[in-house]
Residue frames as qw, qx, qy, qz and C-alpha x, y, z in Angstrom:
[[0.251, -0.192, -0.757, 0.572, -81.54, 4.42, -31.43],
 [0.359, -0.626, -0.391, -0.571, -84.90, 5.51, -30.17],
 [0.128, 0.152, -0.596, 0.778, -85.21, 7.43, -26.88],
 [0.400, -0.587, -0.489, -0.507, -88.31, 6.88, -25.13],
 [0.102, 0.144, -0.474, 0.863, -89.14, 8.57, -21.59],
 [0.351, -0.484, -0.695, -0.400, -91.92, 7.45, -19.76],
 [0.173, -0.701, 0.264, -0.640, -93.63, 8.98, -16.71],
 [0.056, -0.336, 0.863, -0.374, -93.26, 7.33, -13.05],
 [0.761, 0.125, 0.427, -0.472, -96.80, 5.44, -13.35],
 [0.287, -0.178, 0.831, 0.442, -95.63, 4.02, -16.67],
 [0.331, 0.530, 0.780, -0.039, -99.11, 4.84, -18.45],
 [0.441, 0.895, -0.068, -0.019, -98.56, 8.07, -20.26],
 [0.760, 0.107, 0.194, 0.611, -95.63, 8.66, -22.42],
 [0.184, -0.782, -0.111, 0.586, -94.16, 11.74, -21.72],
 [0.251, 0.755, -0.441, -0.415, -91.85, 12.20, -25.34],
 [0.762, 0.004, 0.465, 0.450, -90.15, 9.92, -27.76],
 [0.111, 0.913, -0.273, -0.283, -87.64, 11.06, -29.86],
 [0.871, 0.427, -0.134, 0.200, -84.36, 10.28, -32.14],
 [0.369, -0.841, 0.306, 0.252, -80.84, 10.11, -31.22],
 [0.700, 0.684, -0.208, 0.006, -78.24, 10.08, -33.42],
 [0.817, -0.530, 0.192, 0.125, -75.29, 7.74, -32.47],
 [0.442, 0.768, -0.450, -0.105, -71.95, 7.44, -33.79],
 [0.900, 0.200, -0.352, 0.159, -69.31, 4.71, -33.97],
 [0.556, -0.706, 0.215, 0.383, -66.57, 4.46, -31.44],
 [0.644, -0.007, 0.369, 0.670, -64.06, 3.99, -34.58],
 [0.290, 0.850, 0.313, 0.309, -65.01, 7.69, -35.91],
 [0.510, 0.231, -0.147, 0.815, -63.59, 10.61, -35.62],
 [0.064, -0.770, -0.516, 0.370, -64.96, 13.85, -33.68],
 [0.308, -0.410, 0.313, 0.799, -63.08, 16.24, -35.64],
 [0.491, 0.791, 0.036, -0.362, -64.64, 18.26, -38.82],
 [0.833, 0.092, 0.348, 0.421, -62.85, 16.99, -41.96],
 [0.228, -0.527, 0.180, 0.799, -59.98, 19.17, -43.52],
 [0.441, 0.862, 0.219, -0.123, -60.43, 21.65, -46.35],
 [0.679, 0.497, 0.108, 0.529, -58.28, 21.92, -48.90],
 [0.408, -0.575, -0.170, 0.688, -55.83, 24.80, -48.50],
 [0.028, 0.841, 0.202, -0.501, -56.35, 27.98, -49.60],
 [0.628, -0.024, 0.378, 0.680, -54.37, 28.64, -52.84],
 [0.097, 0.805, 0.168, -0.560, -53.60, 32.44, -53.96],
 [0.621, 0.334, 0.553, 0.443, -54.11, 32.68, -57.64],
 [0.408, 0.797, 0.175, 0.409, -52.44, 35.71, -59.30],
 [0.496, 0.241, -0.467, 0.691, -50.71, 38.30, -57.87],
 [0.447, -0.706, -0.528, 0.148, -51.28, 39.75, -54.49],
 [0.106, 0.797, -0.175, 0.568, -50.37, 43.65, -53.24],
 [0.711, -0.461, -0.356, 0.394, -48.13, 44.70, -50.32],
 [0.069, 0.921, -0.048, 0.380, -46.55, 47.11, -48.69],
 [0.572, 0.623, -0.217, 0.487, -43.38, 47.72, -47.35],
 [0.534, -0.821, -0.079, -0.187, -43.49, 48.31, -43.78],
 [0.656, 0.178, -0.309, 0.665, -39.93, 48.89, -42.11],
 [0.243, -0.817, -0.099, 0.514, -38.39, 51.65, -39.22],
 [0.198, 0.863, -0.014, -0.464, -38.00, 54.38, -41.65],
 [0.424, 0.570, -0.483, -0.512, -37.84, 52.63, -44.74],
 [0.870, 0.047, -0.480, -0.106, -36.55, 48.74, -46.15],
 [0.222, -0.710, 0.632, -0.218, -35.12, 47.28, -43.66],
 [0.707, 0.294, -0.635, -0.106, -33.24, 43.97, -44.30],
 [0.758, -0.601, 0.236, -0.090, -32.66, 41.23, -41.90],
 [0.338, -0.450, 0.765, 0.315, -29.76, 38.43, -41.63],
 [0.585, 0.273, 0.760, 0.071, -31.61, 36.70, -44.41],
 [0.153, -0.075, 0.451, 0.876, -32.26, 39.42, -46.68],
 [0.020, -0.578, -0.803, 0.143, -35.58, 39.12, -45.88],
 [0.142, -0.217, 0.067, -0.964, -38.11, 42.68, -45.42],
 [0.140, 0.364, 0.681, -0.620, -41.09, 43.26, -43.68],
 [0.249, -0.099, -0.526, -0.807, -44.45, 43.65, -45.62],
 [0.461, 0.400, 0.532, -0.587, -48.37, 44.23, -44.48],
 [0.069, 0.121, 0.957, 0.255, -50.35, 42.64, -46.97],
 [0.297, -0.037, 0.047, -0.953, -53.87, 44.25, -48.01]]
């Protein structure tokens, strides 16, 4: 599509330019990236009220560097 934009006498041309259209059947959305994938091991720490502390699951708390 070419945009052209003339002035109100119609005898100079003020600009012309490109626009860049898209399909209606497209998406607007950025396409997904792959997730992330953590390859080896990874460090943590322990983080708890004054020490491990377990939940109902057996679970702990841990801050990640």
């Amino acid at each position: 599509m070419t945009l052209r934009i003339n002035s109100p006498s119609d005898l100079v041309t003020i600009g012309t330019g490109s626009l860049p259209c898209r399909h209606d059947d497209s998406t607007l959305r950025p396409e997904r990236r792959p997730r992330p994938i953590g390859e080896g091991p990874e460090m943590a720490v322990v983080v708890g009220y004054g020490g491990i502390d377990c939940d109902e699951f057996g679970r702990i708390l841990v801050r990640f560097h």
